[in-house]
Structures are given as structure tokens and as C-alpha cells.
C-alpha positions as CSV (number, residue, x, y, z in Angstrom):
1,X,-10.3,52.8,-4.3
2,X,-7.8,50.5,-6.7
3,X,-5.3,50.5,-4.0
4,X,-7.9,49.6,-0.8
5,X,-9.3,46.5,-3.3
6,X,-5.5,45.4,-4.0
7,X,-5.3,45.6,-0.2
8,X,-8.4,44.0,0.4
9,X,-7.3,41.0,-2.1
10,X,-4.0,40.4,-0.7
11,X,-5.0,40.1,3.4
12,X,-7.9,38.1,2.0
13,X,-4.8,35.8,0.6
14,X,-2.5,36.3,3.6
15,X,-4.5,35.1,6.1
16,X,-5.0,31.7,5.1
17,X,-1.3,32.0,3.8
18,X,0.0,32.4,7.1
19,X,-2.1,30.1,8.9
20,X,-1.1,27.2,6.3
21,X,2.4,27.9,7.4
22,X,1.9,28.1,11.2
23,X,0.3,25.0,10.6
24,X,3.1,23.2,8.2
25,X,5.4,24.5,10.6
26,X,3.3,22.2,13.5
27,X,2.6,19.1,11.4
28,X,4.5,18.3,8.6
29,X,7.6,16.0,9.3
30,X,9.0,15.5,5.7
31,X,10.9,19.2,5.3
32,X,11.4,18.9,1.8
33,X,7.0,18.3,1.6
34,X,6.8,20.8,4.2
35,X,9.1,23.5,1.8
36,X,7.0,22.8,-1.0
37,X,3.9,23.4,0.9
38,X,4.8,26.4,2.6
39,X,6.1,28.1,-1.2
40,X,2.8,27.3,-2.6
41,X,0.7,28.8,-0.1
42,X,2.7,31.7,-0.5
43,X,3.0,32.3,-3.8
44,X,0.2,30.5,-5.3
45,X,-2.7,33.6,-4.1
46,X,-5.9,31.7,-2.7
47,X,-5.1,28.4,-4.4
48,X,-2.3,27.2,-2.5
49,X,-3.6,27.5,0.8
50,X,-6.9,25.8,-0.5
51,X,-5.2,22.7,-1.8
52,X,-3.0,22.5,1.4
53,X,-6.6,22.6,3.1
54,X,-7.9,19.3,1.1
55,X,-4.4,17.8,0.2
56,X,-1.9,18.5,2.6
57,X,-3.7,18.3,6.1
58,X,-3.7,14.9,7.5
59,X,-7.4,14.3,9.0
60,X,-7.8,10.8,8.5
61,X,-5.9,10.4,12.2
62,X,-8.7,12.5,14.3
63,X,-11.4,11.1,12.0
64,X,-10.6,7.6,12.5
65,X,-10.4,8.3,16.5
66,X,-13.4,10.3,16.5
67,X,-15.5,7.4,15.1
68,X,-13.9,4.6,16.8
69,X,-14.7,6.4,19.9
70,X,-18.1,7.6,19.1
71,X,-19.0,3.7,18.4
72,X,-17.5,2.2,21.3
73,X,-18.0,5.0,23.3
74,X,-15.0,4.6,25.3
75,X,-11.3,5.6,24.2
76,X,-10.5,3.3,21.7
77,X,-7.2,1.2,21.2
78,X,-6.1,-0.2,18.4
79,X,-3.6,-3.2,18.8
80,X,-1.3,-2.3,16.1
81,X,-1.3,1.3,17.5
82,X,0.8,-0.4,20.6
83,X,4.7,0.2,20.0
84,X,6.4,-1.2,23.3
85,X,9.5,-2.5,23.3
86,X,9.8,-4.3,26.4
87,X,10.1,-7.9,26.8
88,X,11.4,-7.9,23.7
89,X,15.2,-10.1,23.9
90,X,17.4,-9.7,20.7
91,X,17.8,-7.5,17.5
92,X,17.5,-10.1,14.7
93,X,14.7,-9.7,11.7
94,X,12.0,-11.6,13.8
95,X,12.0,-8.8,16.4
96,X,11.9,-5.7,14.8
97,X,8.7,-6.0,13.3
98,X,7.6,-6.4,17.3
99,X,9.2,-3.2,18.1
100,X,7.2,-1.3,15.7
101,X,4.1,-2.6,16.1
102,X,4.0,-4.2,19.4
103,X,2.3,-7.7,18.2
104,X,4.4,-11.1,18.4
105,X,4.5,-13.4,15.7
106,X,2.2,-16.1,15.3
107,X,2.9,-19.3,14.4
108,X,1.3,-22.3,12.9
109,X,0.6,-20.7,9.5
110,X,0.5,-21.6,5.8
111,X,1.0,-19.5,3.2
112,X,0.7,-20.2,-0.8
113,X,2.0,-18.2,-4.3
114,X,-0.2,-17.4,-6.7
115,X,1.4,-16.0,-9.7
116,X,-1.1,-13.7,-11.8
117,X,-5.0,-13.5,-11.9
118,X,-4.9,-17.1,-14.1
119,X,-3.8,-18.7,-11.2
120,X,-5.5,-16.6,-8.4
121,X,-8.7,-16.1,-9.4
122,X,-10.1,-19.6,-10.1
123,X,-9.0,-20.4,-6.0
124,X,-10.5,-17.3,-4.9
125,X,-14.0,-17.9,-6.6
126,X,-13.7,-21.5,-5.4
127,X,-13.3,-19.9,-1.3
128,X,-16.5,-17.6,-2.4
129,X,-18.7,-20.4,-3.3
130,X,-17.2,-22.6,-0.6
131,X,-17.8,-20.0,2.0
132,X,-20.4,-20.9,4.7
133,X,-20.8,-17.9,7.3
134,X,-18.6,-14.9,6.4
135,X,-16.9,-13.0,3.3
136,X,-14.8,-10.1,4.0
137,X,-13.3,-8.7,0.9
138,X,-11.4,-5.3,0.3
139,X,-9.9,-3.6,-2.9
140,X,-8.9,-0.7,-4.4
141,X,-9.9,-1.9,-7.9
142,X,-13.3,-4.0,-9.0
143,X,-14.0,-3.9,-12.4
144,X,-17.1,-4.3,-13.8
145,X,-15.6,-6.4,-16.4
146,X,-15.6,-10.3,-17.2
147,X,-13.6,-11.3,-14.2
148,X,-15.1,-8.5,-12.3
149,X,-18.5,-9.7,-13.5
150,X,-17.6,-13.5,-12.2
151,X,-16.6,-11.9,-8.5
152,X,-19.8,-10.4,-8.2
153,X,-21.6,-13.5,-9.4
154,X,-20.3,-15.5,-7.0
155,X,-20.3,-13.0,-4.1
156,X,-24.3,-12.4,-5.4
157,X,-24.8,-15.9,-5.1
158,X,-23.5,-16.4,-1.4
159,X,-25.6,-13.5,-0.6
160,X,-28.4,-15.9,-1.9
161,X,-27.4,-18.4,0.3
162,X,-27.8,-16.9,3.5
163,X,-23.4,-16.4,3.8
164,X,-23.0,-12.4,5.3
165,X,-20.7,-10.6,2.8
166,X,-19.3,-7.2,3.5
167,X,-17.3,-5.3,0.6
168,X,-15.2,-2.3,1.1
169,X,-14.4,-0.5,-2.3
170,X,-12.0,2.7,-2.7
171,X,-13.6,5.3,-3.5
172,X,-11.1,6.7,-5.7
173,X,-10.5,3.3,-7.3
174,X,-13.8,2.2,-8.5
175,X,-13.6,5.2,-11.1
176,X,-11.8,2.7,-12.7
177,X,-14.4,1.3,-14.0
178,X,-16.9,2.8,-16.4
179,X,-19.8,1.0,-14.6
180,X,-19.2,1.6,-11.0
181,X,-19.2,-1.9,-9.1
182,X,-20.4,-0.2,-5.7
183,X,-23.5,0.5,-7.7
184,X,-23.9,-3.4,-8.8
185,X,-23.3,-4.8,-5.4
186,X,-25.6,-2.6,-3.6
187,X,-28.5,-3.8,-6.6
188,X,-27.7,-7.5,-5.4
189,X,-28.3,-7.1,-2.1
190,X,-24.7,-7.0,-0.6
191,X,-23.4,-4.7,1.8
192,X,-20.4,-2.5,0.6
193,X,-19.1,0.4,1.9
194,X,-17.2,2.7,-0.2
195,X,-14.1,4.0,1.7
196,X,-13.5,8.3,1.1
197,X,-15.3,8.4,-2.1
198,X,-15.0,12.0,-3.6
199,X,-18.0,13.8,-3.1
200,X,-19.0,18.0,-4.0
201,X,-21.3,18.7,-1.7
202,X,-20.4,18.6,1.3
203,X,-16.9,18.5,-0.3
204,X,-14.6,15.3,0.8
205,X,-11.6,16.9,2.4
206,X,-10.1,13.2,3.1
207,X,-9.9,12.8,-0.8
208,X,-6.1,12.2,-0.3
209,X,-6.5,9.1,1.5
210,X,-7.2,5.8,-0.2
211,X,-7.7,2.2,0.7
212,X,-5.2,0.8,-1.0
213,X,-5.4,-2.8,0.6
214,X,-6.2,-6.1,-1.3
215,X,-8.0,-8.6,1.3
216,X,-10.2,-11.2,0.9
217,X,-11.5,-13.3,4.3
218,X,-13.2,-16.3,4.1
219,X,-15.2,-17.2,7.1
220,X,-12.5,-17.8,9.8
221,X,-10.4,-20.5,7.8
222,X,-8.4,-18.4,4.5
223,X,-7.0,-15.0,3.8
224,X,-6.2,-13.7,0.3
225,X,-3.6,-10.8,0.3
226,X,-1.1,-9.4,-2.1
227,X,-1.1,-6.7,-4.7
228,X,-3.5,-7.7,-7.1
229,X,-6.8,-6.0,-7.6
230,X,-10.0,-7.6,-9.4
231,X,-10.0,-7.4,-13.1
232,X,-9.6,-8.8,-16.4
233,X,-5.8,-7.0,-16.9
234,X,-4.5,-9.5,-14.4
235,X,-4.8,-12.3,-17.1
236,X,-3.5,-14.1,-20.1
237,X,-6.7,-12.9,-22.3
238,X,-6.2,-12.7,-25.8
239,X,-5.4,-9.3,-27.3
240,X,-5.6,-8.0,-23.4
241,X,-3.1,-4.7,-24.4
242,X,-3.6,-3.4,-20.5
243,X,-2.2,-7.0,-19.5
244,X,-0.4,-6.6,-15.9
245,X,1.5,-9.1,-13.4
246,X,1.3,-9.7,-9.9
247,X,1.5,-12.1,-7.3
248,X,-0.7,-12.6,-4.9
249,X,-1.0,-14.9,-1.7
250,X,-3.1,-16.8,0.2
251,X,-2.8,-17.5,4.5
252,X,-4.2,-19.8,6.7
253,X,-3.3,-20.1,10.8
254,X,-3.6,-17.7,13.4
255,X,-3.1,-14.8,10.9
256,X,-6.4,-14.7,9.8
257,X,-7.1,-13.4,13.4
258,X,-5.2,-10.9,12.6
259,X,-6.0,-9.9,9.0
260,X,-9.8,-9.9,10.2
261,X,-9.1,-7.2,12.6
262,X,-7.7,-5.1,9.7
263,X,-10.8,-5.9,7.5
264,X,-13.0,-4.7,11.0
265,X,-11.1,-1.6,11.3
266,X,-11.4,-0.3,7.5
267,X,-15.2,-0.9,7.6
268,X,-15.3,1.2,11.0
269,X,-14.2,3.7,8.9
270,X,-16.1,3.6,5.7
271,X,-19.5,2.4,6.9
272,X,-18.8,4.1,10.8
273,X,-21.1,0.8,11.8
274,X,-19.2,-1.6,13.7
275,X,-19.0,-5.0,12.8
276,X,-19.1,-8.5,14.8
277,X,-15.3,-9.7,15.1
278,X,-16.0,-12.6,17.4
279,X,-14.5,-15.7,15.7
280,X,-12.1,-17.8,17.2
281,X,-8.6,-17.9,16.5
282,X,-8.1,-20.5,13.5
283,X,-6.2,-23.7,14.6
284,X,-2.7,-23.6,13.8
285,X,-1.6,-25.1,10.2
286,X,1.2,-28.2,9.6
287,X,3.6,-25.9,7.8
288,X,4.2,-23.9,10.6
289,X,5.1,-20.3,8.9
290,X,5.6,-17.6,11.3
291,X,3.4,-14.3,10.1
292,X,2.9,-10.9,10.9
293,X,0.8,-8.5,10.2
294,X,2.4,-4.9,9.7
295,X,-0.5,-2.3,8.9
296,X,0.5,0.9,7.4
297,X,-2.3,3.8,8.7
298,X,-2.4,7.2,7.8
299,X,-3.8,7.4,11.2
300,X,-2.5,5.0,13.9
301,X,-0.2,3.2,12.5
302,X,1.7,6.0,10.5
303,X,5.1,4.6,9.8
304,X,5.1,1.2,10.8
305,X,5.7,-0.5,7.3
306,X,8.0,2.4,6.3
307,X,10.1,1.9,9.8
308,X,9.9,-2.0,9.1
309,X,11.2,-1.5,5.6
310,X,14.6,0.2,6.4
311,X,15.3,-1.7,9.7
312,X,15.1,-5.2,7.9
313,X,17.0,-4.0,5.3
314,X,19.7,-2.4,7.7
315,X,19.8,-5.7,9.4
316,X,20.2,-7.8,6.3
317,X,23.4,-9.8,6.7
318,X,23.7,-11.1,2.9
319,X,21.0,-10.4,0.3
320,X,17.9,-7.8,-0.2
321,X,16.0,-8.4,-3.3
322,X,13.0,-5.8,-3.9
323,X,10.6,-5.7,-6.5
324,X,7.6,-2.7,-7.5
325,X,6.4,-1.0,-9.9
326,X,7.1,2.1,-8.1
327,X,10.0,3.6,-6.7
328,X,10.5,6.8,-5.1
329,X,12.3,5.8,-1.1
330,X,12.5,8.3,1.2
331,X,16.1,9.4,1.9
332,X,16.2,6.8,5.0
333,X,15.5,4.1,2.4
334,X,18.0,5.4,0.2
335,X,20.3,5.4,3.1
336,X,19.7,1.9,4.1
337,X,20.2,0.5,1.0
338,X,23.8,2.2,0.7
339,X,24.7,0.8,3.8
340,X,23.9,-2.7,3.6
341,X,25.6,-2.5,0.0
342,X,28.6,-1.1,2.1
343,X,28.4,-3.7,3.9
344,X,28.7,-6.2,1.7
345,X,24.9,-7.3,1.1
346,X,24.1,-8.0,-2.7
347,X,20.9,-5.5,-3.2
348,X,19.0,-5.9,-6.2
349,X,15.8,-3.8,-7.2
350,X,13.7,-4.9,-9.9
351,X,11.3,-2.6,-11.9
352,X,8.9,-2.3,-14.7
353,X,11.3,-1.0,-18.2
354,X,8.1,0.3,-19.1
355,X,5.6,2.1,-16.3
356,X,2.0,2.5,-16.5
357,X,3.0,6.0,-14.3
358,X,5.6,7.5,-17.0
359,X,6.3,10.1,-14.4
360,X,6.9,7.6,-11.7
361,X,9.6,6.6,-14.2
362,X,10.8,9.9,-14.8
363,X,11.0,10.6,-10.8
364,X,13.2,7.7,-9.8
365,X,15.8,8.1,-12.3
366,X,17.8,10.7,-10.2
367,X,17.7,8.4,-7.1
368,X,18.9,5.4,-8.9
369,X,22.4,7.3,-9.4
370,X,22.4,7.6,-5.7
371,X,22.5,4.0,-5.3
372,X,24.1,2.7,-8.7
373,X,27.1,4.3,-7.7
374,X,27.2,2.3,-3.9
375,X,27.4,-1.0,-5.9
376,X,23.2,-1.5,-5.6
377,X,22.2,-4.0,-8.5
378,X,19.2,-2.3,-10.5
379,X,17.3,-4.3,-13.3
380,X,14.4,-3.2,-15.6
381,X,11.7,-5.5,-16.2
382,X,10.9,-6.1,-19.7
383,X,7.1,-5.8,-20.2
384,X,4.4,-6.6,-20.0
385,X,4.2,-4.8,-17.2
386,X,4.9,-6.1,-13.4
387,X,2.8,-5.0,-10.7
388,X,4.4,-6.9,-7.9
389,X,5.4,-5.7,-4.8
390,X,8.3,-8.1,-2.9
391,X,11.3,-8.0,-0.5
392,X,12.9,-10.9,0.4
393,X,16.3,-10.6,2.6
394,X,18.5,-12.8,3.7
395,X,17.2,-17.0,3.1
396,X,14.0,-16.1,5.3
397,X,12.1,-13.2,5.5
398,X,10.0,-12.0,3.2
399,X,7.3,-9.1,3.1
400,X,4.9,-9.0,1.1
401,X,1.4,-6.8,1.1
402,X,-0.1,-3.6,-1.2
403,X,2.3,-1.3,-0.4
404,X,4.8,0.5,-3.4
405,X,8.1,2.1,-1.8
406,X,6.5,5.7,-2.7
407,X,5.5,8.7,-0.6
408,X,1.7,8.0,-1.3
409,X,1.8,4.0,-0.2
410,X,4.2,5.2,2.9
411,X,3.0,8.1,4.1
412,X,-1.1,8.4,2.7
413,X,-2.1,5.0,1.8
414,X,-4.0,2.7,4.1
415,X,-1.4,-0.4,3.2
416,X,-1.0,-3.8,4.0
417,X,2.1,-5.5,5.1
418,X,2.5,-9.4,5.9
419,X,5.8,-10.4,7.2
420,X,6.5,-14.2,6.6
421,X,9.5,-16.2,8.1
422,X,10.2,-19.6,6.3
423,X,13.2,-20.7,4.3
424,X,10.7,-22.3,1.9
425,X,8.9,-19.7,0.8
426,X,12.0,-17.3,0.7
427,X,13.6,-19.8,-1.9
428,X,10.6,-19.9,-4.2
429,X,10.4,-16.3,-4.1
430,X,14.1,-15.7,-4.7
431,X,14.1,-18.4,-7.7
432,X,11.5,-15.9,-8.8
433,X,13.7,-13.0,-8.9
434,X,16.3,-14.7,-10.4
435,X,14.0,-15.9,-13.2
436,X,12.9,-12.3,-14.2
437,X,16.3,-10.9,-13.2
438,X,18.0,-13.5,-15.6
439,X,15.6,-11.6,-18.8
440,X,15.5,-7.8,-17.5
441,X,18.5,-5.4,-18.5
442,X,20.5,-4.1,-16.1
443,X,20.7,-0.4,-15.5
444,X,24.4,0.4,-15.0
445,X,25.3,4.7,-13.7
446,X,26.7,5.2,-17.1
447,X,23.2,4.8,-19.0
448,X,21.6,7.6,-16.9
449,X,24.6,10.1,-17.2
450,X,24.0,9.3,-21.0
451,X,20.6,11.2,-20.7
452,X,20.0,14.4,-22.8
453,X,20.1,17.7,-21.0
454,X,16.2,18.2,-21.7
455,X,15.3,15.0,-20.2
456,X,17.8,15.1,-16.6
457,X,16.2,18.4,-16.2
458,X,12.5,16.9,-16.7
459,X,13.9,14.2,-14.6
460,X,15.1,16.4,-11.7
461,X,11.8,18.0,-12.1
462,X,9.6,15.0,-11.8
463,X,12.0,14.2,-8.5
464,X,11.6,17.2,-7.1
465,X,7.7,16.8,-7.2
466,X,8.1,13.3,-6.0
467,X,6.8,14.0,-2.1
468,X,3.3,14.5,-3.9
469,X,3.5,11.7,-6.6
């Protein structure tokens, strides 16, 4: 009888064992993710097949398509889903972001820094109560607290005034606040739709896929984008010990078209209601910035950002400067960034000397060696600590959006990227990098083969676990 039960339990375990691997096998790209994967499911009895189930499949892709198609109830085609690469003359940095995504440029823009929630905020309340038709705003983090509070307030108040507002909220991120601000909205009458929230029954097996987009639309006229979510830690309070910088951005011109059409596809998704897109493309701006919008989907657009990243940075001629808070590249990033060092190309990375994500710390260390010793400039940020997400190469481009050079923002994440051609901006940005370059340390190979043996191996460790990080 003992031996039938052990029998018993172990083909109850090696069924969904093996099917986990036929299906790793099928699906997953990354091999070292894949290895991982396939160890636990068969080593780890019932639990590892169970978390591959709810962690490791990828079902935002079909989801997304089934609703879009359900809705429209024809095949559905997103734009940024289109990756031809005819017509398309010339290999310079203004065309490979047309290769991967298959949109031109649009020009006619205008595009303004904000540095921190002291400067952002105040503007952004100012387009909420200046709003006359339409607010669009999604984040992963709303707090309910004082600069949350004023957000609401305001968006409350447009509400009153006959203005539509729609608000898409992470699911996962509004546990960061004790007083959930999906609840608040809903009691003031807006609309918000709350993107993969984690639910037990039925359970949410798309729990692995969060909004991690910052956008805030303002009729058909301003776009705020960037890295910054909504709450007091983005200021200069008094005594504020969770105090974080950013940078964040706002756009006018024709790329508000486009940024709407992001906004439209997210609620698709979280509400499955569609919404009414039909504004006209905003007149062009004096400045003239040439944009693009470079979506990374764990659905459609899977890869696009990531692709962009390591072909600019391939293509960079003289200079790559790249700031976040984390950093875990894939080995093509890694690779990219050796080369253009090779080739002469000053590379500096900037990072947070101090990381709300200790492991994220921990994880990178190994990978820095990999570069420090290929001439790649790294510099740790002295607190408090920096949130920012930038690259800037060469004197023109820049990129800036949501997305962290990490598995999860690369390969998970529903990110937001926004190319931006103009010498202008580049300079401010790069006088920006020099300013917080000029008070960080630099990290030099010898420092991490300094490390104690017990922290390189909890280093190693950390890396090895950083597919899932």
C-alpha cells in the first residue's frame, strides 16, 4: 500500500512536471530562465510546476488579443505591433527605432524637464484643473497621501465639471498605499480601471504582469511621461526619510497622438471596454523635436524597447550615458556596451550607492566586472536615492520612459519608451549627468575583487536569480 501511495504521489507530480518542460522547451527564449524553470519543476514536487503555471507562462499575449478581438470583433492590429522594414533608407539612430516598431518619427514637438515631484507636480495639477474635455492618466503608484490626496482633489473636481477622466491604476502598485486610491476614486465618481489586480478567487494567473507606465493626457494638447509615480516621496518634505528623485517630462506635438493610443490600449485591457480615441492630431509645436514612441508589451510589442536599447547603443559613435536605479542587462546589453567601449565610445552608467532593492544591488555586482574591465565608466550615486531612468548617446538622442534595464521592465513590464532627437535637450540632460557624475564615486574592478568571500558568493547568488528579479 506504502509503495502504490509513493507511486501515486510521484505521477501526480510528474505529470505536470513534464508538461511544464514540453512547454519551457516551446516558449521560453531566455535559456538561462528556461534552465531555471525546467530544475524547479523538477525538483521542486507540485510547487514548481504550480508557480511556472502563474509565474512563468506568458498569457498576457493571447489575453490582450482575445479582448481586442472580442471588442472590435474583427482581427485586431495594433500599430506598434507592425515591424517592417521597407522604405526605410539609412542605418543612423533616427532609423532604427522605425525598424523595430514600424512608426516614423513625428515632428513638430516640444518637450520640457522636470526635475523631481517639486517641480512636476505643481504643472501637472495646473493641466488637471486647466483640462476642458479629457484626462487620461496612468500609474503604477497613487498614494493616498498629501500629494496623492491633492491629485485626486483635482481630478474629483474636473469630474465636477463635466471634464471625462479615466484612471488606470496597477494593481500590484496601489498596495502601496495603505488606503487603496482605486477605492477613493471610484467614491468620487471617476472612472478607474485597475490593470491585473491580484485576486483568490477566481485566482489571477496574469499576476506577473504589471502596468508599469507613468502617463498623464490632457485633452488632446499635453502629455506627462517619465518615471515618476504620484506621491509625497518625490519631494523636498521635511523629515521625508523615503525621499526619492526622478525626472520627469512633459510633450506636446503630434506625440500626443501617439501617447493617447498607448493610454487607449492599456484601458482595453483593464476595463475590456473600449474607449473613444477620435481626436485630431495636435498641431505641430515651434521647437520642432522629433519624438517617438517605443512601447514595450509583454504582448505585442515584446522586445521593442529592449531591441531599441542595444542597437542605439551599438550605433553610438562617441558617448552613451545611462542612468537607473536598476541594473541587471541581458547578455546582449552587456555585449553592446563592451563593444561600443571597444570602439572607442566613453560609456558611463550611473546608479543609486544605496538601492531601495538591496538585492538588485547585490545582483549587478558580478556584471559590472564584466564591463569595468572593457574600460565602461561606472559611478554610484550618493543618496538620497535616484529613481531616474535616462540614456542619452551621442549629442542627440535621448530616451527616456518607465522602463529599468532589468528582466522584469524588459521582458514582463508594460513600459513606456519615448525617443527624443534634439541637440537641446541632449545637452541639458548630459550637463545633468555630469552634475551628479561630478559628486558620485566611481566604482573601479579593483573594489569589487576586494569583496569578502561570503558576500561574492551571495552576490553570484543574487545574479544567478536575476532572470526572476
Amino acid at each position: 500500500m506504502d509503495i502504490v501511495y509513493i507511486l501515486l504521489l510521484v505521477l501526480l507530480h510528474a505529470g505536470p512536471a513534464a508538461y511544464s518542460v514540453f512547454h519551457i522547451l516551446l516558449y521560453k527564449r531566455d535559456s538561462r530562465a528556461a534552465l531555471g524553470w525546467i530544475m524547479s519543476c523538477l525538483f521542486i514536487p507540485y510547487g514548481g510546476p504550480i508557480a511556472y503555471f502563474f509565474f512563468g507562462v506568458n498569457r498576457v499575449r493571447s489575453r490582450a488579443t482575445s479582448i481586442k478581438r472580442r471588442l472590435f470583433k474583427i482581427p485586431f492590429e495594433s500599430g506598434y505591433a507592425k515591424r517592417s522594414i521597407r522604405h526605410i533608407n539609412g542605418y543612423g539612430l533616427d532609423s532604427i527605432g522605425e525598424r523595430i516598431t514600424g512608426t516614423k518619427l513625428s515632428a513638430g514637438n516640444d518637450v520640457s524637464i522636470f526635475h523631481n515631484g517639486d517641480k512636476a507636480y505643481p504643472v501637472m495639477i495646473e493641466a488637471i484643473n486647466s483640462a476642458q474635455q479629457r484626462i487620461l492618466l496612468t500609474t503604477y503608484i497613487l498614494k493616498t497621501d498629501k500629494t496623492g490626496t491633492e491629485f485626486i482633489d483635482a481630478l474629483s473636481a474636473a469630474v465636477k465639471r463635466g471634464v471625462e477622466v479615466k484612471v488606470i491604476i496597477d494593481g500590484i502598485g496601489e498596495w502601496y498605499s495603505w488606503q487603496k486610491p482605486s477605492k477613493r476614486l471610484k467614491a468620487l465618481g471617476i472612472e478607474v480601471a485597475k490593470f491585473t489586480p491580484p485576486r483568490l478567487l477566481p485566482p489571477n494567473i496574469y499576476i506577473n504582469m504589471r502596468n508599469h507606465r507613468k502617463l498623464m493626457i490632457i485633452d488632446n494638447t499635453i502629455a506627462f511621461a517619465g518615471g515618476m509615480n504620484i506621491s509625497d516621496d518625490h519631494r523636498q518634505l521635511a523629515l521625508q526619510p523615503r525621499r526619492i528623485t526622478d525626472i520627469h517630462f512633459s510633450f506636446k506635438g503630434p506625440v500626443v497622438k501617439d501617447l493617447i493610443r498607448i493610454f487607449y490600449d492599456d484601458w482595453l485591457i483593464a476595463s475590456e471596454t473600449k474607449m473613444d480615441c477620435l481626436f485630431p492630431t495636435p498641431a505641430p509645436q515651434p521647437n520642432s523635436y522629433h519624438c517617438r514612441v517605443i512601447p514595450e508589451d509583454p504582448d505585442e510589442a515584446m522586445d521593442a524597447l529592449s531591441l531599441t536599447i542595444q542597437s542605439v547603443i551599438s550605433a553610438a559613435k562617441n558617448t552613451v550615458d545611462i542612468m537607473t536605479p536598476y541594473f541587471i542587462p541581458s547578455r546582449e546589453i552587456i555585449a553592446s556596451l563592451q563593444s561600443a567601449s571597444m570602439r572607442g565610445v566613453r560609456v558611463r552608467i550611473v546608479l543609486p550607492a544605496k538601492n531601495n532593492l538591496i538585492y538588485i544591488h547585490w545582483a549587478n555586482r558580478n556584471m559590472l566586472t564584466e564591463l569595468l574591465l572593457w574600460n565602461v565608466e561606472v559611478f554610484y550615486q550618493p543618496a538620497p536615492f535616484c529613481h531616474s531612468k535616462l540614456l542619452c548617446v551621442d549629442d542627440h538622442y535621448s530616451l527616456v520612459g518607465s522602463a529599468n534595464l532589468d528582466p522584469r521592465s524588459l521582458r514582463l513590464n508594460y513600459e513606456l519608451g519615448i525617443e527624443i532627437f534634439s541637440h537641446t535637450l541632449n545637452k541639458e540632460l548630459s550637463q545633468h549627468f555630469d552634475n551628479i557624475i561630478a559628486k558620485s564615486e566611481a566604482v573601479s574592478d579593483q573594489d569589487l575583487a576586494n569583496r569578502s568571500v561570503p558576500v561574492r558568493l551571495r552576490d553570484s547568488f543574487m545574479s544567478l536569480l536575476s532572470p526572476y528579479l
